[in-house]
N, C-alpha and C positions, 0 to 999 in steps of 0.2 A: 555545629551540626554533628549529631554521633554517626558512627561506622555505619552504623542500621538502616539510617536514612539514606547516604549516600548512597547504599550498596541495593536498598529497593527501586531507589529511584533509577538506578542504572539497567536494573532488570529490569523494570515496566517500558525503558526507554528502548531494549534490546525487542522487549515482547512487540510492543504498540510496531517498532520496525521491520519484523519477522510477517505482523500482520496486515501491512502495506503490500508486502513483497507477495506474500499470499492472493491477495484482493489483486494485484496487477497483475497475476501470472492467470487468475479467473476469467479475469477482463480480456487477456488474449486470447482467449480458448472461446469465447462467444463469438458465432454467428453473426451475420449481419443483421437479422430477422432479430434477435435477442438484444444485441446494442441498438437499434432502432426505440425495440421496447421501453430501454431506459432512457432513451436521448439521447445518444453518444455514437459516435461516429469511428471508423478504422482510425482515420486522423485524432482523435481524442483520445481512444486507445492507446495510440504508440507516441503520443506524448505524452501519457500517465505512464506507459511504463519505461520511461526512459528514463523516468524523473531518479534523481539519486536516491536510497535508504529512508536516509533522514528527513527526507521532503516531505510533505504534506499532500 
């Protein structure tokens, strides 16, 4: 595998994790009325964002 490969795939792995972290830190900031809208509950919330980095 060249240096090229490794070293993007390390950055999209850094990116795709930055914008997890992004998306859970949105998810806390919504209302009750707003997480209702999408299905999601307090409890769903603060088990998505506790989840580690890497998690999915």
């Amino acid at each position: 595998m060249h240096i090229q490969t490794v070293l993007l795939r390390a950055l999209n792995a850094v990116k795709r994790a930055h914008q997890r972290r992004v998306a859970r830190r949105q998810l806390m900031k919504m209302d009750y009325y707003s997480l209702k809208d999408i299905g999601m509950t307090h409890f769903d919330v603060m088990r998505e964002a506790n989840k580690p980095f890497w998690k999915r």
